[in-house]
N, C-alpha and C positions, 0 to 999 in steps of 0.2 A: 877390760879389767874386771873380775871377779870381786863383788864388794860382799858386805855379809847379805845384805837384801837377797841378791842372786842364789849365793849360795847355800840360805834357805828355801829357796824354791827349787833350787837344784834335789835339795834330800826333801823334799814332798811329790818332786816329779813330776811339776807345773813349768807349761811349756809358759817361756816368753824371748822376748827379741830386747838386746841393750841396744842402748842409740846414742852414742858419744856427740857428744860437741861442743865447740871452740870457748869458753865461759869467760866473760867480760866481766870482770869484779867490780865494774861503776854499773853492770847493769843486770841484776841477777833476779827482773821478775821473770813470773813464768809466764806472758805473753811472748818476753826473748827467745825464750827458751821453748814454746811451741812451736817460734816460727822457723828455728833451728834446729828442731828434729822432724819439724815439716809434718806439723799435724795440725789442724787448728785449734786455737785454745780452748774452745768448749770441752775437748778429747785429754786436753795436761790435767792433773794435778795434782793441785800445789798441799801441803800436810803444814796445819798450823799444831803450833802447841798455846794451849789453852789452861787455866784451872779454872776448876769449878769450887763455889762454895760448899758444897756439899760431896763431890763425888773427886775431889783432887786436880791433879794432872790428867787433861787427857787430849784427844790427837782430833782434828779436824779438816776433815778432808774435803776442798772446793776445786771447781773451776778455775782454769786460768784467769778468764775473765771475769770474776764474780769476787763479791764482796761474803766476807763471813759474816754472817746475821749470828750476833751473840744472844741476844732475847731467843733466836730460836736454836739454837745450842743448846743453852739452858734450859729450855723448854725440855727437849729432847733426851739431854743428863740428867733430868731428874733436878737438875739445880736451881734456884734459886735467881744465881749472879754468876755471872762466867766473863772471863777477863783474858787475854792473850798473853802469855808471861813475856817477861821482859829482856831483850835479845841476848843477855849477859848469862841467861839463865836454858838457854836451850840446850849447849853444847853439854853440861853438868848434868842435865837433866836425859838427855837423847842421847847423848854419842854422837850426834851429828853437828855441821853448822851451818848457817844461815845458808838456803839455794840447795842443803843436800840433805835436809829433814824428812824423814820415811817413816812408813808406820810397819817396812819391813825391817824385820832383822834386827830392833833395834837395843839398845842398851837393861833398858827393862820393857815390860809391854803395860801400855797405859790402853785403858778404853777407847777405841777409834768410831769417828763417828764419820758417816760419809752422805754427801750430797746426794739427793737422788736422782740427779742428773747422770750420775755413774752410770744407770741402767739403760742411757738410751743409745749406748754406744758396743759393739763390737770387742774393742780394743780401746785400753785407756794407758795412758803414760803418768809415771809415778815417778817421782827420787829414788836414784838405784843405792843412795845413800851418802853421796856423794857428788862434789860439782861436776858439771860436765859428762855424766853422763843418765839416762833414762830407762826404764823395765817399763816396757809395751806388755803385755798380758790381759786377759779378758777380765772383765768389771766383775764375774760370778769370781772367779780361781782369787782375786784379790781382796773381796770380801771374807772370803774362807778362810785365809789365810789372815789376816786381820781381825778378822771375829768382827767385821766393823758392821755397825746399826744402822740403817741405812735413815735420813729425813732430809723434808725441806731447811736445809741450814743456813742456805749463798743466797743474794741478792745481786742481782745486775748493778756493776758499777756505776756513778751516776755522773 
């Protein structure tokens, strides 16, 4: 299935691979969901939405396995105080819903911020925009395309 993610990198001419599968609605972390497209979760991830006090709405890109460090968000934004908006407020905000948040393609483009863990990988797995399915792609062509800043953001779960 062709989602808008895709079909922006279709018209920039960046190669990537989608990766469909099965979506469990009682269970939509993205640890599930790496072991279902058979990558390990270091390699997923997962696109929070965030505001900043200072810099608004904007996109946070970690690990499957990793916690979002807000002090270093905020560090990172320029801001202040950074807070994850509230689940009511994604789909109005994104275009997307919970499990299928991208920082491709999306409704408007907010500032993306991504882990720097992204660079230690080949190939990374992202929300194609939608549940159930994945856009594999190299961590450079998804930067580019994002405009995303790359820092320390995630912390190991504990």
């Amino acid at each position: 299935m062709k989602t808008n993610a895709a079909r922006l990198l279709d018209t920039l001419g960046i190669q990537y691979e989608l990766r469909e599968y099965e979506v469990d609605p009682e269970d939509l972390s993205a640890e599930t969901v790496a072991a279902k497209v058979g990558l390990p979760p270091e390699q997923v991830f997962k696109t929070l939405v965030a505001r900043g006090d200072r810099s608004g709405v904007i996109m946070a890109v970690v690990a499957a396995d990793a916690e979002l460090d807000l002090k270093a968000l905020a560090k990172l934004s320029g801001d202040r105080k950074v807070d994850t908006v509230p689940l009511k407020e994604l789909q109005p905000l994104t275009g997307y819903i919970r499990g299928g948040v991208t920082a491709l393609g999306g409704k408007k483009e907010y500032p993306v911020f991504v882990d720097e863990l992204v660079e230690l990988y080949d190939v990374i797995s992202v929300s194609a925009g939608v549940r159930g399915t994945q856009i594999l792609l190299s961590p450079a062509d998804y930067l580019k395309v994002t405009k995303g800043k790359v820092g320390p953001i995630s912390r190991t779960k504990s």
